[in-house]
Short mmCIF file of the C-alpha atoms (twelve columns), coordinates in Angstrom:
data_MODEL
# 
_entry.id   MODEL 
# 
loop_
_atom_site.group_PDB 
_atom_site.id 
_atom_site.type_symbol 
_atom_site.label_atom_id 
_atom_site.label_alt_id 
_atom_site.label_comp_id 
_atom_site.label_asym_id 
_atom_site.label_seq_id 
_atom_site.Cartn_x 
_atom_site.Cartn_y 
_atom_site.Cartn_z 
_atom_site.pdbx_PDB_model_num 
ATOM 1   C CA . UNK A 1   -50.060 9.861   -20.492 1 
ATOM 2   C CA . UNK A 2   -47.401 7.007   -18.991 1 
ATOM 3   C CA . UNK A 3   -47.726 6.617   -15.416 1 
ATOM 4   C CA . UNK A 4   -45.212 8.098   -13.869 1 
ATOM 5   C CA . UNK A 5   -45.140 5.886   -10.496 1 
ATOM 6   C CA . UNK A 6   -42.667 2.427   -10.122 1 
ATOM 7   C CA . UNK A 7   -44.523 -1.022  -11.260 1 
ATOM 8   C CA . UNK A 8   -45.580 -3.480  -8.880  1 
ATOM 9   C CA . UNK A 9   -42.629 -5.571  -9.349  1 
ATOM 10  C CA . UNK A 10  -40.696 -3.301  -8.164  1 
ATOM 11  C CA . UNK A 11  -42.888 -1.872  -5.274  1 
ATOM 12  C CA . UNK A 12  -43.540 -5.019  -4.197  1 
ATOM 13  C CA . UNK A 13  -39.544 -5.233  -3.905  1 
ATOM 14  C CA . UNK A 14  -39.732 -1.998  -1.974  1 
ATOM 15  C CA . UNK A 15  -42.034 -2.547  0.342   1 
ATOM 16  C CA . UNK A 16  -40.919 -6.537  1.591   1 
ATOM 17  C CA . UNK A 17  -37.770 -7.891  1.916   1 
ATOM 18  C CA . UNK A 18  -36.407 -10.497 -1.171  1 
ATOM 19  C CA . UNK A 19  -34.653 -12.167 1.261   1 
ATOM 20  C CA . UNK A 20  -36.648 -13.643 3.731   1 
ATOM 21  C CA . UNK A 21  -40.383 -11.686 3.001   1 
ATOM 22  C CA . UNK A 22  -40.201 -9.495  5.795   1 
ATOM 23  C CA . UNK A 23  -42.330 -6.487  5.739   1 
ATOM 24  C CA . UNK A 24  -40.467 -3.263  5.235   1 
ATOM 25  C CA . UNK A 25  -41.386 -0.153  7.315   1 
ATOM 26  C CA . UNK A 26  -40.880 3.852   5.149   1 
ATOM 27  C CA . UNK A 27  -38.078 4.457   6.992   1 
ATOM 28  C CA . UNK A 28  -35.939 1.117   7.764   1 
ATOM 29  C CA . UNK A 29  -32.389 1.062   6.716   1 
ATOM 30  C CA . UNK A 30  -31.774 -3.058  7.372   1 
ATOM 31  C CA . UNK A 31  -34.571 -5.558  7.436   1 
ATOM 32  C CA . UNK A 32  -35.673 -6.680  10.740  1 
ATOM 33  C CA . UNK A 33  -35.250 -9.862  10.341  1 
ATOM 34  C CA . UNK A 34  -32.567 -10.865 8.539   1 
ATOM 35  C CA . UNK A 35  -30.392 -7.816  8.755   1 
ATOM 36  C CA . UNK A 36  -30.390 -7.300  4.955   1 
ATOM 37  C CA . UNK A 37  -30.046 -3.288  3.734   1 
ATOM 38  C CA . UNK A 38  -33.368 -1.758  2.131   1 
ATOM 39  C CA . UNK A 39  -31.490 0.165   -0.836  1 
ATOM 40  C CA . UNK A 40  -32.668 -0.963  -4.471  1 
ATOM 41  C CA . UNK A 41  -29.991 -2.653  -5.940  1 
ATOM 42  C CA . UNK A 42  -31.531 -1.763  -9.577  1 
ATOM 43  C CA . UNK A 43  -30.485 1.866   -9.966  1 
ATOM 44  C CA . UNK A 44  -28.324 4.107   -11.986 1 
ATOM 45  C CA . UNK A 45  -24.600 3.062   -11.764 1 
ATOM 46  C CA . UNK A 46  -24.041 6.537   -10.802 1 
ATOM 47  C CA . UNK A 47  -26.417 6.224   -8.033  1 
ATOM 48  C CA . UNK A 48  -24.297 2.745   -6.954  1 
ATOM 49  C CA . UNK A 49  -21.257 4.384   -7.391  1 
ATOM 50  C CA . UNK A 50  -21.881 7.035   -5.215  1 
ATOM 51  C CA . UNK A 51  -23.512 4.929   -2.377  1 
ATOM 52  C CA . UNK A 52  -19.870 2.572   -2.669  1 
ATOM 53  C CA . UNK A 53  -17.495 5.724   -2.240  1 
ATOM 54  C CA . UNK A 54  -19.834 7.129   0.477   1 
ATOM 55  C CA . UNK A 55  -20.315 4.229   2.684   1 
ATOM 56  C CA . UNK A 56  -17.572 1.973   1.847   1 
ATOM 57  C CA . UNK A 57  -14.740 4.330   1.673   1 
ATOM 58  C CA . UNK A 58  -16.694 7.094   3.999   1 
ATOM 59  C CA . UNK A 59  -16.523 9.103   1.311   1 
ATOM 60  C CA . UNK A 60  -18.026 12.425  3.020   1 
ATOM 61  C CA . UNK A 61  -17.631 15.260  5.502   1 
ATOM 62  C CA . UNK A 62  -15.933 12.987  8.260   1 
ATOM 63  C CA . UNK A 63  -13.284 11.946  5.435   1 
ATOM 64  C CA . UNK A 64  -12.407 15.379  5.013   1 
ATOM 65  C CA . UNK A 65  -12.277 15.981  8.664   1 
ATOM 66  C CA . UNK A 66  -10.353 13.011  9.255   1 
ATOM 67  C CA . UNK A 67  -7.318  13.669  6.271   1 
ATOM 68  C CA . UNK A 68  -7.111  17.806  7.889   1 
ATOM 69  C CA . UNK A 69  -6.500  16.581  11.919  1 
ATOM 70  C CA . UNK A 70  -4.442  13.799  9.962   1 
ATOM 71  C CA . UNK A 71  -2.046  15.899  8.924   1 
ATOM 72  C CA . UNK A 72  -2.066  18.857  11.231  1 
ATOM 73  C CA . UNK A 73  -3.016  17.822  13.972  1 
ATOM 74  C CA . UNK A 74  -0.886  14.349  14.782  1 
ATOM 75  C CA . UNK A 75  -1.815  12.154  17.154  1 
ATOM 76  C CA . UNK A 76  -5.067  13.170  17.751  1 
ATOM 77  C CA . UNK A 77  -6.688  10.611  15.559  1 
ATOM 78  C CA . UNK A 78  -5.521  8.022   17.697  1 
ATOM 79  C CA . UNK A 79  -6.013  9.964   20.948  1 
ATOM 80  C CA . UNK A 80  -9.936  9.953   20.194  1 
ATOM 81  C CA . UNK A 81  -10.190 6.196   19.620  1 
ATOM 82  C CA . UNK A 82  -7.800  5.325   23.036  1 
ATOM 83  C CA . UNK A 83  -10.712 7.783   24.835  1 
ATOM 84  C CA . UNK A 84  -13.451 5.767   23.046  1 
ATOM 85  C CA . UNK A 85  -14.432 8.972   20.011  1 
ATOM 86  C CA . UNK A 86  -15.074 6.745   17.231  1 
ATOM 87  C CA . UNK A 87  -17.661 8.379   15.723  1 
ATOM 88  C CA . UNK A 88  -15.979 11.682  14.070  1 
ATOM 89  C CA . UNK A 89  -13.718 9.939   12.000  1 
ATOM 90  C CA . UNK A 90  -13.187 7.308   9.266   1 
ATOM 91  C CA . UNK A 91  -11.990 4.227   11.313  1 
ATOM 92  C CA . UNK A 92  -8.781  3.389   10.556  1 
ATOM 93  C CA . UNK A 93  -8.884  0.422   8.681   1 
ATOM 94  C CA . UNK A 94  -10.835 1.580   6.178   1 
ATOM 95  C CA . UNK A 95  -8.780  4.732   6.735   1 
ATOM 96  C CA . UNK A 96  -5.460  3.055   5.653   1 
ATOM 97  C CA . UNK A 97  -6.810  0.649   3.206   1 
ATOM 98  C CA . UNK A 98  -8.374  4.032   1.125   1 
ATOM 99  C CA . UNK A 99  -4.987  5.759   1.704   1 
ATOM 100 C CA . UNK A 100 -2.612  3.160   0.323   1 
ATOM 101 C CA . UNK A 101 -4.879  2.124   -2.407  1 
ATOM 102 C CA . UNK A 102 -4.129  5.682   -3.680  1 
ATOM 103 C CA . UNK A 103 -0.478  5.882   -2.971  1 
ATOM 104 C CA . UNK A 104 0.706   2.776   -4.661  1 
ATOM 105 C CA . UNK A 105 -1.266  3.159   -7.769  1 
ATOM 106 C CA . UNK A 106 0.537   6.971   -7.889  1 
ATOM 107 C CA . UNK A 107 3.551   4.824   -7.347  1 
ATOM 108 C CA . UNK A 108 3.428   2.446   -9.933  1 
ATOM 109 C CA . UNK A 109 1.880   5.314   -12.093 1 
ATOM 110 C CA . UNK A 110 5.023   7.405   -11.533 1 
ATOM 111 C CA . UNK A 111 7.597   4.279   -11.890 1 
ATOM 112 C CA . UNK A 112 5.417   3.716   -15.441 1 
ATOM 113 C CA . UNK A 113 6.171   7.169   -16.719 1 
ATOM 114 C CA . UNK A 114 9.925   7.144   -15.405 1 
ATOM 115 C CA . UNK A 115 10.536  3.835   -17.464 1 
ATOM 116 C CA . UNK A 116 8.829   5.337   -20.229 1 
ATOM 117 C CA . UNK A 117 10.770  8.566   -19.882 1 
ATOM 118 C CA . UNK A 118 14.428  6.252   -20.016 1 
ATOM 119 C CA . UNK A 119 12.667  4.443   -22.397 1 
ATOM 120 C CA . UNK A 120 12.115  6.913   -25.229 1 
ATOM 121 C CA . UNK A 121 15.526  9.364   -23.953 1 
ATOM 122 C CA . UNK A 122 17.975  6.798   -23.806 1 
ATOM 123 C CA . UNK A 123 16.566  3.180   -26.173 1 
ATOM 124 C CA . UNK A 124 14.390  4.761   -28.804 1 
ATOM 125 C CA . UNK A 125 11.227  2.070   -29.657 1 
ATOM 126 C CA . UNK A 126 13.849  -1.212  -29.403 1 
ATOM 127 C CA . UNK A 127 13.709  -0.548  -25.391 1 
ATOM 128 C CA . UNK A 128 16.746  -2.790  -25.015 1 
ATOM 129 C CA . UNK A 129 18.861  -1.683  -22.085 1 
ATOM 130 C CA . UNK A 130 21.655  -4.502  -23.228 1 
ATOM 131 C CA . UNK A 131 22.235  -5.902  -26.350 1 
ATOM 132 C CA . UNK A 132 23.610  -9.983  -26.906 1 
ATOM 133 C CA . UNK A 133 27.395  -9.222  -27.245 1 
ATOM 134 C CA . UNK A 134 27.020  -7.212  -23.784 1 
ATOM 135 C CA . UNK A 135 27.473  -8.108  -20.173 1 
ATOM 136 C CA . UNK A 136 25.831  -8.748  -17.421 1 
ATOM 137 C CA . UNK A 137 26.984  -9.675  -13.233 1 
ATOM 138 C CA . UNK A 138 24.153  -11.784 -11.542 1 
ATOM 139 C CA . UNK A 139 24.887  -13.196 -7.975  1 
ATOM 140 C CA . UNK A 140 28.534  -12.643 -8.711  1 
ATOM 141 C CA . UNK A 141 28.233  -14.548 -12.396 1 
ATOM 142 C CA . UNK A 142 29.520  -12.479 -15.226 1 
ATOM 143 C CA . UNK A 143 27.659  -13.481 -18.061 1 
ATOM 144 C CA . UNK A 144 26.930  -12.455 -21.966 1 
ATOM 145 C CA . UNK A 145 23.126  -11.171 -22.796 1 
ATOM 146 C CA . UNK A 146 23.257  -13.557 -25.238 1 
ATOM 147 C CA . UNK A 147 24.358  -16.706 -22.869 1 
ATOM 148 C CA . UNK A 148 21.464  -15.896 -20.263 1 
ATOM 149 C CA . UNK A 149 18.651  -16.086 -22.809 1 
ATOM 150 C CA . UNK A 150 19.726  -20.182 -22.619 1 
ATOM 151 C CA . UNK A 151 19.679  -20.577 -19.067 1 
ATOM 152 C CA . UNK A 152 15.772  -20.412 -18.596 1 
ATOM 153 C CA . UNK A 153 15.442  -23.499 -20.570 1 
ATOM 154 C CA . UNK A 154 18.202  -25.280 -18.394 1 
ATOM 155 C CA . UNK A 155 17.850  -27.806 -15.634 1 
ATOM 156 C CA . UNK A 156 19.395  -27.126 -12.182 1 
ATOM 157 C CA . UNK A 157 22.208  -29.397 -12.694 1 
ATOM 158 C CA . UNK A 158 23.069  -27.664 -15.892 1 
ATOM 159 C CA . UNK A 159 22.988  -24.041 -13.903 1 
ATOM 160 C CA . UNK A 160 24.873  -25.441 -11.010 1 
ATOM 161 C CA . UNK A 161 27.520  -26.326 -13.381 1 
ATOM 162 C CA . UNK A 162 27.828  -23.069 -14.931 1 
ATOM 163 C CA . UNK A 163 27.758  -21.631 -11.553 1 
ATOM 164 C CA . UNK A 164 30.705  -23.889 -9.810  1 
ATOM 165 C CA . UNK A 165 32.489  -22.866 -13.587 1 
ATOM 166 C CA . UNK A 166 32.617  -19.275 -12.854 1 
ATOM 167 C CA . UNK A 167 34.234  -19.762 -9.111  1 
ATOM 168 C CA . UNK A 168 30.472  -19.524 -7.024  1 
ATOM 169 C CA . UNK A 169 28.451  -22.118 -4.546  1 
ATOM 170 C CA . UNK A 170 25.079  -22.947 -6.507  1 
ATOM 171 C CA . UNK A 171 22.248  -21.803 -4.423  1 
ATOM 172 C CA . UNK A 172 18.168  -21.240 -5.036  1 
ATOM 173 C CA . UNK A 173 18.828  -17.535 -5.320  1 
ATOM 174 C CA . UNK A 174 21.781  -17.783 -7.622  1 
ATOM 175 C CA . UNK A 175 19.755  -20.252 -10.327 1 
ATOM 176 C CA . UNK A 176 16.510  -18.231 -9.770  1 
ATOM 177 C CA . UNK A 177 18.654  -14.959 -11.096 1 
ATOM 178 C CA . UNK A 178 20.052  -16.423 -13.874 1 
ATOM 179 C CA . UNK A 179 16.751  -17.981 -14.999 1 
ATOM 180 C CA . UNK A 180 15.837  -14.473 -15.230 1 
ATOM 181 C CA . UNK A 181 18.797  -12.977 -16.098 1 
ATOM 182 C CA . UNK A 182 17.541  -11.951 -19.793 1 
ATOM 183 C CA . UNK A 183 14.722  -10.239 -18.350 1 
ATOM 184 C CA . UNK A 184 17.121  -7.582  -17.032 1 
ATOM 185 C CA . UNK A 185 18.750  -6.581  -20.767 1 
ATOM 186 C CA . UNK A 186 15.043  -4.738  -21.684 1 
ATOM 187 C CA . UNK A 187 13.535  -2.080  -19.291 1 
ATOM 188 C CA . UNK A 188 10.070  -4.094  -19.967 1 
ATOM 189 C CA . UNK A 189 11.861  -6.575  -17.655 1 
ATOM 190 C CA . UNK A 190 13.003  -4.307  -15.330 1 
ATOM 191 C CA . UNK A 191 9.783   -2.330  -15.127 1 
ATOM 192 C CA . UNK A 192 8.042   -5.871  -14.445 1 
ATOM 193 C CA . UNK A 193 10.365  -6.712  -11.603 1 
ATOM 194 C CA . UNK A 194 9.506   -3.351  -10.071 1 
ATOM 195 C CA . UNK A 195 6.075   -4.248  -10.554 1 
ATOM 196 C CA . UNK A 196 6.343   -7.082  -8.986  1 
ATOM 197 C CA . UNK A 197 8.497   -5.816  -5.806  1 
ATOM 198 C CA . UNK A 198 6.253   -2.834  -4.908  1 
ATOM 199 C CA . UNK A 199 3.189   -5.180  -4.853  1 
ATOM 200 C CA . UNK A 200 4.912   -7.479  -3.020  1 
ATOM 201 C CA . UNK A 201 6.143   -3.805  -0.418  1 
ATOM 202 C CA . UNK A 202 1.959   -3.412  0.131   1 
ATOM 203 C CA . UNK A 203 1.915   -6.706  1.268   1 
ATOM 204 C CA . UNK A 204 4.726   -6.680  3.799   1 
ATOM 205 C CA . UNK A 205 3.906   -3.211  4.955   1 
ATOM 206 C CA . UNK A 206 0.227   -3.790  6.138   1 
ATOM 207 C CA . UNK A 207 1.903   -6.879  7.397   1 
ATOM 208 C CA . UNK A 208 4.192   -4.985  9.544   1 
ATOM 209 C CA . UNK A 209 1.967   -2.254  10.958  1 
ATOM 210 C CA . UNK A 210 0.946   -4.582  14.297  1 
ATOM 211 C CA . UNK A 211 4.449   -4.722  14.531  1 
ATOM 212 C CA . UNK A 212 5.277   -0.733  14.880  1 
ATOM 213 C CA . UNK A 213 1.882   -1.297  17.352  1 
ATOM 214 C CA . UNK A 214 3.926   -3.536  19.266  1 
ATOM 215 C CA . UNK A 215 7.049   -1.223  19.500  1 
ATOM 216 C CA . UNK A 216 5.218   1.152   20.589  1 
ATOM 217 C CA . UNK A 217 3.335   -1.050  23.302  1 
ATOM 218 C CA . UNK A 218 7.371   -1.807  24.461  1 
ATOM 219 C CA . UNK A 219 8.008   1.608   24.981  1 
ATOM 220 C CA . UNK A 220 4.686   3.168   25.904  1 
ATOM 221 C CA . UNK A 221 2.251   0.493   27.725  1 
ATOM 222 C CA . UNK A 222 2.842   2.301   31.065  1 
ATOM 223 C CA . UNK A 223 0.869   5.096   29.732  1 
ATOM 224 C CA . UNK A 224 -1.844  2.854   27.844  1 
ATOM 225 C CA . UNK A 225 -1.471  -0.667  28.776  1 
ATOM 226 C CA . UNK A 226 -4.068  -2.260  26.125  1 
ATOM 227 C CA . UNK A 227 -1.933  -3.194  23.067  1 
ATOM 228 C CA . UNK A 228 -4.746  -1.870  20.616  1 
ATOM 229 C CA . UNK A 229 -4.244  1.859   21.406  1 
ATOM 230 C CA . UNK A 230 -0.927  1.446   20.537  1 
ATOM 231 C CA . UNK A 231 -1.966  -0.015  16.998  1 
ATOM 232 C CA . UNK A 232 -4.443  2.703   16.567  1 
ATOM 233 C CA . UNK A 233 -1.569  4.974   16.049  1 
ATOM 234 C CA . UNK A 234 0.876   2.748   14.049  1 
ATOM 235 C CA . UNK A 235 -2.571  2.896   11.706  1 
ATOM 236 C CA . UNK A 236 -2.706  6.179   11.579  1 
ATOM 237 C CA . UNK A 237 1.367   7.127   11.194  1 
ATOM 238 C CA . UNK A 238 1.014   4.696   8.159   1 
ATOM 239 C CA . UNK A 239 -1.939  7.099   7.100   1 
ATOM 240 C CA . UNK A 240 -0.308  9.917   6.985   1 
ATOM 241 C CA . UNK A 241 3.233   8.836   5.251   1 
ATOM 242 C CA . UNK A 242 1.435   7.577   2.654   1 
ATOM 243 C CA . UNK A 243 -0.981  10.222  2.604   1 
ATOM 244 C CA . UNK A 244 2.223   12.733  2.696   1 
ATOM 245 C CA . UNK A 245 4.084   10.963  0.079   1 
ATOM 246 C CA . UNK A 246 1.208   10.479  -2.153  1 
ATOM 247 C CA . UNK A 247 1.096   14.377  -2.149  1 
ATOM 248 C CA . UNK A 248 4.589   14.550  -3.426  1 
ATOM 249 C CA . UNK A 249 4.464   12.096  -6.194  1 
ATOM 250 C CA . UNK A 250 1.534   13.941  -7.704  1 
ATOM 251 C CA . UNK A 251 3.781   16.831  -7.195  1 
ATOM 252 C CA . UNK A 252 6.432   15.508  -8.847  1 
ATOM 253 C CA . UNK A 253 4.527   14.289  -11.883 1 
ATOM 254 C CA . UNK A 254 3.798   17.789  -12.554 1 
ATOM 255 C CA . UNK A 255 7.126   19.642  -11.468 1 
ATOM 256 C CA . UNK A 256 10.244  18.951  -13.573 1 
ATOM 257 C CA . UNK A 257 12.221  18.389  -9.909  1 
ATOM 258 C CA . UNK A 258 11.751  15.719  -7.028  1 
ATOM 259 C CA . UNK A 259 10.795  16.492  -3.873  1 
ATOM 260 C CA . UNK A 260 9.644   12.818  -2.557  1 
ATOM 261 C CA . UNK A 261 12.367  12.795  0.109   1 
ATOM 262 C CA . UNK A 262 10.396  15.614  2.247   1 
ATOM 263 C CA . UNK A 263 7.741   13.393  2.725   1 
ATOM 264 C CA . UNK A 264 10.813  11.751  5.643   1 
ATOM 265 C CA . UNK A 265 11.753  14.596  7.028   1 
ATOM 266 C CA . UNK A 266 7.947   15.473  8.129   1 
ATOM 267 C CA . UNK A 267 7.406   12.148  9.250   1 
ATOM 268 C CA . UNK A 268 10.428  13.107  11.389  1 
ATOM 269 C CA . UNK A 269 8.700   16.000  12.907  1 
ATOM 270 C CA . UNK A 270 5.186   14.458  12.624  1 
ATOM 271 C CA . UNK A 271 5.882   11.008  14.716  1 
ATOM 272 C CA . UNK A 272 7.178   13.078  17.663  1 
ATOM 273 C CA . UNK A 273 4.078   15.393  17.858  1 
ATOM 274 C CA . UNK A 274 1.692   12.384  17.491  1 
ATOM 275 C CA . UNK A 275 3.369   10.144  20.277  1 
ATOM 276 C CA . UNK A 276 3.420   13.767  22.325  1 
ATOM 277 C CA . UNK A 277 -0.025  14.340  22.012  1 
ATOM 278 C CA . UNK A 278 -0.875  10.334  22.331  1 
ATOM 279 C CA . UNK A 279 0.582   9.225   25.367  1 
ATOM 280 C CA . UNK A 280 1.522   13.133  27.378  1 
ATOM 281 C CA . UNK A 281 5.028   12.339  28.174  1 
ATOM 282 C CA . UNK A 282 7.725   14.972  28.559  1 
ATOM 283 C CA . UNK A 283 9.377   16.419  25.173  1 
ATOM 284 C CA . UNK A 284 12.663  14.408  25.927  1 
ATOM 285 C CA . UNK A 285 11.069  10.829  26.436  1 
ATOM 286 C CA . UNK A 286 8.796   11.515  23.561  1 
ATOM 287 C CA . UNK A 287 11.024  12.527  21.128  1 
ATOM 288 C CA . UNK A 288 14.283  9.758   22.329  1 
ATOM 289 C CA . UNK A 289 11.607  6.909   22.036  1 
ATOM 290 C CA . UNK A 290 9.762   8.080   18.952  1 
ATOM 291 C CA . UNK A 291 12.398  8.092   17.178  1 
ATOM 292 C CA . UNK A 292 13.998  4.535   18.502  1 
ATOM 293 C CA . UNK A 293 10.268  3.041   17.618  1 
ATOM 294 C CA . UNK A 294 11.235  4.909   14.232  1 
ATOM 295 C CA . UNK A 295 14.240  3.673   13.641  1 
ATOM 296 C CA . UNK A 296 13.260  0.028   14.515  1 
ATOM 297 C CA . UNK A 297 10.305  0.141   12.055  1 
ATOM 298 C CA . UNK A 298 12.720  1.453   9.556   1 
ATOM 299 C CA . UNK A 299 14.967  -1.379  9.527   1 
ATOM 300 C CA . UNK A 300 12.145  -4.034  9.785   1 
ATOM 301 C CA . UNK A 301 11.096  -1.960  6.397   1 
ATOM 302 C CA . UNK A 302 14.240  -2.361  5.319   1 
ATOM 303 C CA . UNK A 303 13.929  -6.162  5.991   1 
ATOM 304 C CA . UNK A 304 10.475  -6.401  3.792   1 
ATOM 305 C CA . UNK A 305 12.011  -4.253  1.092   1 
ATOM 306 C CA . UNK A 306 14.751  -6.894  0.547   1 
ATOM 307 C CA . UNK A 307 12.215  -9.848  1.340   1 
ATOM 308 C CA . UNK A 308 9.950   -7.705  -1.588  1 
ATOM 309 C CA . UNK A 309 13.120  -7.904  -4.123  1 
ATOM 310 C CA . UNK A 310 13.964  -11.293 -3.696  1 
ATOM 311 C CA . UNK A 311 10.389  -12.583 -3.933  1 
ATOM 312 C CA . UNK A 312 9.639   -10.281 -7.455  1 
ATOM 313 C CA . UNK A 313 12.287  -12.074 -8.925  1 
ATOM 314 C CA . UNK A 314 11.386  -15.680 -8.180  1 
ATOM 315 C CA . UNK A 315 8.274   -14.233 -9.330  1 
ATOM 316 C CA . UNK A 316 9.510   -12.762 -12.626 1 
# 
């Protein structure tokens, strides 16, 4: 009969640290010495898999626990870890990096299917938007189809001349377009641009959540002076907009109507409650400066949206 219990390899691996040769106790987690974890490394990839969503992402009870007072119960997230709760929730880094992994691969999921949608309604298989006899207006250049499959080739003294010919001051932006200028006659192009820009949106927007931390440290530090409360919140509005809006894009893959746009309005009702519960300042205060921290955030999105387009297409 085969021997049902592990070799001595590998219970010699068990029972001592590869590392550094510590001794391993039945019931350590992390070696003693040099901090290394205890878990076999050689298991099923099932077994792996499920160790990586469970303590990497926190994929467990206190995930689920932490989405539900997400999104109905704002603010109170953010209260725990200003009164020093950490411990019932996911923290929020890990939070919002789970989060917006999720929501911008439903974006660029939905954005696929849309182009593939036009694609096959509108263009047949040739999925040319323009053909060579038609036009096209870049950076105030009206050009042929044709004409701007020439201009990648072309130096920038040769593109500056075509530019000053048509009436316009040559700039970077202005040769960069018409470099790229064929790549908008197919809706591969097009698709690749908005590729390219929402990437380039993840970026800016984890870039700009200290920022919204900061707003609210402006309008709120009499109430919680430490700048890091403030940020714990920023986190978690992020969270839950893209949390929201991930919701409605799998929604709207399956309906035959959009609904994306409610995914604002809550956020409208939801920032108000959070900052409420957050900071305990009267209804009028709260809801003024909620929605001027709001509206400032929105235009510094605004800001990296444009910064996101103009970047995709150097990028192109």
């Amino acid at each position: 009969m085969k021997d049902a219990s592990p070799d001595k390899h590998t219970a010699t691996r068990l029972a001592q640290c590869p590392n550094c040769g510590q001794a391993w106790g039945a019931h350590d987690q992390f070696c003693s010495s040099c901090g290394q974890s205890t878990k076999e490394i050689h298991r099923p990839a099932t077994a792996l898999l499920r160790d990586l969503v469970s303590v990497e992402l926190g994929w467990d009870a206190k995930l689920w626990t932490t989405l539900r007072r997400l999104l109905f119960k704002p603010g109170a997230l953010a209260l725990d870890l200003m009164e020093g709760r950490r411990r019932g929730q996911v923290p929020p880094v890990r939070l919002y990096l789970f989060i917006s992994v999720i929501y911008f691969l439903l974006l660029n999921f939905s954005i696929h299917r849309e182009f593939d949608r036009i694609g096959r309604e509108r263009f047949g298989t040739d999925q040319r938007v323009l053909q060579d006899e038609d036009t096209l207006t870049i950076s105030g250049v009206r050009l042929s189809v044709g004409d701007a499959h020439l201009y990648r080739s072309m130096t920038d003294a040769q593109l500056d001349s075509v530019i000053v010919s048509r009436g316009r001051t040559p700039g970077t932006i202005e040769r960069a377009m018409l470099r790229r200028a064929a790549r908008f006659s197919d809706l591969q192009g097009i698709e690749h641009a908005f590729a390219l820009m929402i990437q380039n949106l993840s970026y800016l927007l984890f870039l700009l959540m200290p920022t919204m931390g900061a707003l609210f440290w402006l309008f709120f530090r009499k109430r919680r002076p430490y700048y890091i409360d403030h940020l714990f919140l920023a986190v978690h509005l992020h969270c839950f907009f893209f949390l929201v809006q991930s919701f409605f894009i799998v929604v709207d893959l399956l309906l035959p109507f959009t609904i994306m746009g409610i995914g604002f309005l809550w956020l409208l009702v939801h920032l108000p409650l959070a900052v409420k519960r957050a900071y305990g300042m009267r209804w009028p205060a709260t809801i003024a400066r909620g929605w001027l921290v709001l509206i400032l955030q929105g235009l510094l999105v605004m800001g990296a949206f444009l910064a996101a387009v103009v970047v995709a297409i150097f990028r192109m």
